[in-house]
N, C-alpha and C positions, 0 to 999 in steps of 0.2 A: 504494500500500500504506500502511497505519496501523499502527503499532506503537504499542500499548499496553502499555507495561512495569510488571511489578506489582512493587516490592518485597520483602523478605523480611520475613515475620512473621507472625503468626496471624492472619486474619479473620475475626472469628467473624459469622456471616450469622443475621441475624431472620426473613431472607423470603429465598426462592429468588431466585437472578443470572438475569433473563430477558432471553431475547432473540428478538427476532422481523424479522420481513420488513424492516423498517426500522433492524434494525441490521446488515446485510448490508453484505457487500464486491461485488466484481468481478471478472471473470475476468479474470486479471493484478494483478489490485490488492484482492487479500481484506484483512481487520482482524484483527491477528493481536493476542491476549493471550497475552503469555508474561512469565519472569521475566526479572527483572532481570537482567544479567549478574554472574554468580558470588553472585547471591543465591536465597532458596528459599522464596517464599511455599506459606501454608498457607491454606487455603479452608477453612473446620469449619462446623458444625452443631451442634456442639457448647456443654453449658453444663459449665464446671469447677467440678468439689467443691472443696469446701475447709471448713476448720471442722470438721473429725473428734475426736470421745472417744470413748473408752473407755466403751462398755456393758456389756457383759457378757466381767470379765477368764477366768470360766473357758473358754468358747468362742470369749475372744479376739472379739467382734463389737465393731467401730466403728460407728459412728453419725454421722450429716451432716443439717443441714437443707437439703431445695432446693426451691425453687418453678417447679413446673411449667407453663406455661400452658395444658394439656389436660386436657381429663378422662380421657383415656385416656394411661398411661402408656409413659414409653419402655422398652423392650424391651433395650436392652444398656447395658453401661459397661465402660469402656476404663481399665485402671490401669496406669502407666507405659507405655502403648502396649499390654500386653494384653488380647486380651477375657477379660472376667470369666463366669464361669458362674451364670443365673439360681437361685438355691435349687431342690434338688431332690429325689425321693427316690431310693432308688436301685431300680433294674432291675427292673422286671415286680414291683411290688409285692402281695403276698401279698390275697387275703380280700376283694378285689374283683369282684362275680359278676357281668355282663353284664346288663341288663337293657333293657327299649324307651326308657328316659329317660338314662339313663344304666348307674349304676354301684349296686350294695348290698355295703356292706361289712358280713361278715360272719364275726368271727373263729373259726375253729375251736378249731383245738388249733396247737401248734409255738413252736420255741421262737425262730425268725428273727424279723425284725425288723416287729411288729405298728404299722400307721402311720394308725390311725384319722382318719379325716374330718373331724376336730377343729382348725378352722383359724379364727384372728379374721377376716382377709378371706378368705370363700371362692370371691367371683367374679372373685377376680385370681385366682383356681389354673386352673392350664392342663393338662388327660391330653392326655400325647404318644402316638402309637403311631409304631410304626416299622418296616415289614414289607417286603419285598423289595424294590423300587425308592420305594415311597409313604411318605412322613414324612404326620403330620396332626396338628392342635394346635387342639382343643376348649379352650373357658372353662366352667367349674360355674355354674351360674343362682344354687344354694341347696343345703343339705345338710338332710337333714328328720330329726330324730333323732338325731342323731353317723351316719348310717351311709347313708339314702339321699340319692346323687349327682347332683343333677338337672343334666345340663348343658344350656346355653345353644343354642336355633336359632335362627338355620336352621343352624348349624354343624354340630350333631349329627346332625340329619335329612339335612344334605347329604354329611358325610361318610360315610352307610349306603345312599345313592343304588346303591352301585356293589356287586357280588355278593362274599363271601367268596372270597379274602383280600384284595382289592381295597378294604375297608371298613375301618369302626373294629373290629375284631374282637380288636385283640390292646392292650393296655393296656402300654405300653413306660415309662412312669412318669408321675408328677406335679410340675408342675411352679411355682413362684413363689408360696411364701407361707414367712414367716416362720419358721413350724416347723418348715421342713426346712434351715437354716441349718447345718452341722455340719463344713462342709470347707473348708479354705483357699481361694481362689479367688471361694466363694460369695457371694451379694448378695441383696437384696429391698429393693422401694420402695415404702413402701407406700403404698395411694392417695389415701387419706384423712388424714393427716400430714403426706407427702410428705419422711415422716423416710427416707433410705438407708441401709441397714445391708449393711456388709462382711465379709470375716475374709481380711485380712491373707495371703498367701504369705508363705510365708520371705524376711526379706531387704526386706520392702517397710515401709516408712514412712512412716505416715500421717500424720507431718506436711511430710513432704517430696516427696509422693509428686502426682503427675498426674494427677488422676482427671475424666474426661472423661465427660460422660453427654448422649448424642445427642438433641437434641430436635426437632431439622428432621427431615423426609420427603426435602424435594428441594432440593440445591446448586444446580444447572443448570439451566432450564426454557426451552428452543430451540424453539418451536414455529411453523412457518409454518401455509400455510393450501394448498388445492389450487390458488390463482391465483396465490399470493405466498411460495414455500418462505423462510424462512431458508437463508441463506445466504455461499458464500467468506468462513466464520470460521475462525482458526485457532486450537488453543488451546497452547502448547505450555511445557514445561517446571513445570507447576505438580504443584501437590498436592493433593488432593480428599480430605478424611479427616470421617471420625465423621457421619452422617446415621442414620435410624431409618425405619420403616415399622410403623404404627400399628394397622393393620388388624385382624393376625390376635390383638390385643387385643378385640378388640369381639367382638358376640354372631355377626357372621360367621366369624370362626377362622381355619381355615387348612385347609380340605377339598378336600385335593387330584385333581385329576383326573392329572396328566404333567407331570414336568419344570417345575414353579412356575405351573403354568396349572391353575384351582382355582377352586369354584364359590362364589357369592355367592347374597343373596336368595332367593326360593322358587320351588318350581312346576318344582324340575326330578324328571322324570320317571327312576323306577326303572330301570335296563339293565342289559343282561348281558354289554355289549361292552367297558366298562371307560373308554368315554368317551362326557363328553357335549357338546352341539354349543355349549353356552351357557358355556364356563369364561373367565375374565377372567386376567391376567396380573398377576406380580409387579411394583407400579413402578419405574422406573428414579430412583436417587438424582442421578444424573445425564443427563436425560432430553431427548431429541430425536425430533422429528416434522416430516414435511415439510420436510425440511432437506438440502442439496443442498451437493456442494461443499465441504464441512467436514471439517476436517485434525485430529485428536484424535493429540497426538503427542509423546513424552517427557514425560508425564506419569503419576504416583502417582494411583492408586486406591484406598483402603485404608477398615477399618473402615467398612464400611457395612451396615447393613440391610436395604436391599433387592437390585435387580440395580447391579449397578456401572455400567456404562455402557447405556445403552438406544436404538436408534434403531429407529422405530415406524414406521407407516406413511409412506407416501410418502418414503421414505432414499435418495436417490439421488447415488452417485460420489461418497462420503464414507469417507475415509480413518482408521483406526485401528491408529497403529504406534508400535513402541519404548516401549510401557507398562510398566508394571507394574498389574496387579489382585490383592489381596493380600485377607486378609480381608475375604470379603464372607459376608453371607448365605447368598444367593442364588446366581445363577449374577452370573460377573465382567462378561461380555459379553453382550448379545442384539444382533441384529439382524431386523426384521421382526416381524410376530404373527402369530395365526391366526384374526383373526376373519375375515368373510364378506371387507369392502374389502381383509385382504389376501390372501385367497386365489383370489376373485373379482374381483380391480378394475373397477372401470365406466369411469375416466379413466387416460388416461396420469400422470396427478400423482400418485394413489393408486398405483400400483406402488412396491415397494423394490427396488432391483436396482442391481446395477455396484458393489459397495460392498468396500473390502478391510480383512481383519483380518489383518495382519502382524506379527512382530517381538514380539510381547509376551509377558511371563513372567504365567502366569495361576495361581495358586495359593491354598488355602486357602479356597475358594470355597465355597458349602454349607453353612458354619456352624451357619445356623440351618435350615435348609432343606432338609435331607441329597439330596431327591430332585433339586437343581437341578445341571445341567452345569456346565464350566468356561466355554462360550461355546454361546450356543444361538442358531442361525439357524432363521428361521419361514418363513413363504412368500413366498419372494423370488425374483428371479433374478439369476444371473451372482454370484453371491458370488464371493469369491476368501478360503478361508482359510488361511494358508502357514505355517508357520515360527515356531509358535507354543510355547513351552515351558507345558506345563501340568502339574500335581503338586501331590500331596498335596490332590484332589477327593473325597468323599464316594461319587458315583455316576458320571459318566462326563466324560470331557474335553470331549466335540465329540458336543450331540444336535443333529438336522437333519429339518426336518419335524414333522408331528403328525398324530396321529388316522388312522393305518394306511390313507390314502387314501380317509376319509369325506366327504373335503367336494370328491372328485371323482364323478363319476354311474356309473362303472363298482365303484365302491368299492376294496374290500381283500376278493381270494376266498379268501384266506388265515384271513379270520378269521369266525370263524360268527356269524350273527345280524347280519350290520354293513350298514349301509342308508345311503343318500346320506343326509349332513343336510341 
């Protein structure tokens, strides 16, 4: 056995902690990273603000310079350990008419709160919708006029793939531009500055205060191969804080098919089943693949952007207990996907199976993501998941499965129209 003891203190990571086939232990003698004794390292993604004034004292907005290395912006900020809430407007905003490109704003009469298309950047605004299990999060291309909304594809075109109310049909707000600044909590970065602009909670202190803004994707990056798993690693007693997921920034979005599994690029075909056979998955901020053997164990999960912990294909008799998953995004846990190699395997190495999720407080999950679980297993076998505290999730603690039995040859007789993919 190897004991590599990490110290206490912040480390902040440029590039994802990888590890592969060659950094493997043994069975009886795995390489365990843990803390220090009676110490508490921190693993971050994180860059810290600092450098805040006062801009504008009537709506109380602070201001920071930071530099980004992306062209596409991070997505949250964390103040004194809280997530912050992107600028927004609020709820099912008024005078927005549906149209094939988007959106025509078109005021009538009333005296509620009129919130014109009138924005300096308008391809960092994001229309959220939000309807019974599907969250979805289109970007604006261009606004033509003060009033037509053109948003961005394949997003838009892919989030209208799927039949009412299953589509973008309902306009749940808009999201991340400067002009909707107006509430404690609130934030905007903008992309071409790359000035931050805050507004203070009660009680917080912008010269004293923590301001953390995620700019990694991935902590973790564990991946073997079908001849070579990673593997007999342990990780145990650390902490995994502040990562981001870039994606549904871009002209793909966040067009949901189920439970964080969501379509990209073009060419998918209209249905009336409510899925389709080609959706890609949310990444894992701490991600493993083809990895065998591996103890995930008293360790913090927290502040992350995408899935909290992820093991992908080929997982096999890999341990997941005594956690905590805390604010995520996404969902806190997966185990397995759904594409074809896991639901079809050709090899024994491509299976996920034997894998257990034990002992963990799983909570606050869905953030950004409302339609994601607390722990979502895909197509595996012999899962074991036991004794799990889950709370305070959006949509459901424990989804299992996907696609109503489409990607078996007898289908789902339950559901009309649904045909083997």
């Amino acid at each position: 056995t190897i004991n590599v003891n990490i110290k206490g203190g912040t480390y902040l990571l440029t590039s994802p902690l990888t590890f592969t086939s060659q950094d493997s232990g043994a069975p009886g003698a795995p390489v365990i990273y843990q803390a220090a004794p009676g110490e508490t390292p921190i693993i971050s993604g994180a860059q810290q603000v600092t450098g805040w004034t006062l801009q504008d004292a009537g709506l109380n907005i602070w201001q920071a310079q930071v530099s980004v290395d992306t062209t596409t912006m991070p997505r949250q900020l964390y103040v004194n350990g809280t997530r912050a809430t992107r600028a927004r407007t609020v709820d099912y905003p008024n005078y927005y008419i549906p149209t094939d490109t988007g959106y025509l704003y078109l005021y009538l009469i009333g005296s509620d709160p009129q919130i014109p298309p009138i924005w300096e950047n308008p391809t960092a605004v994001e229309a959220v919708t939000a309807t019974q299990w599907k969250m979805m999060r289109c970007p604006v291309a261009e606004v033509i006029d003060d009033s037509d909304v053109i948003m961005q594809t394949p997003c838009w075109t892919n989030a209208n793939v799927f039949p009412e109310p299953w589509n973008f049909q309902l306009l749940s707000w808009l999201e991340n531009a400067y002009e909707f600044l107006d509430q404690p909590g609130e934030w905007y970065l903008n992309p071409s500055t790359q000035i931050l602009s805050y507004i203070p909670l009660e009680g917080q202190d912008m010269a004293t205060a923590d301001v953390e803004l995620p700019v990694l994707e991935t902590l973790v990056d564990a991946s073997g191969d079908t001849s070579l798993p990673v593997s007999y690693i342990n990780f145990e007693g650390l902490t995994f804080s502040y990562a981001t997921w870039l994606s549904p920034s871009t002209s793909e979005g966040y067009a949901l098919d189920q439970s964080g599994f969501h379509l990209i690029g073009s060419d998918h075909s209209a249905n009336t089943i409510g899925h389709d056979p080609n959706d890609v998955g949310i990444p894992g901020n701490l991600s493993f693949a083809y990895a065998q053997n591996i103890v995930f164990e008293n360790n913090t999960v927290s502040h992350m952007g995408g899935i909290g912990l992820h093991f992908g294909t080929g997982s096999q008799s890999n341990q997941i207990l005594n956690n905590t998953f805390s604010d995520i995004s996404a969902a806190g846990i997966q185990v397995g996907g759904i594409s074809t190699e896991d639901s079809h395997p050709t090899s024994d190495s491509q299976f996920t199976r034997d894998n257990t999720i034990s002992n963990n407080l799983v909570e606050y999950t869905g953030q950004e993501y409302w339609d994601a679980p607390g722990i979502y297993i895909g197509f595996t076998s012999q899962s074991l998941v036991e004794h799990n505290d889950i709370q305070h999730v959006p949509w459901t603690g424990i989804a299992i499965g996907w696609g109503w039995g489409l990607r078996d040859p007898d289908g789902f007789p339950g559901l009309p129209h649904a045909t083997f993919f």
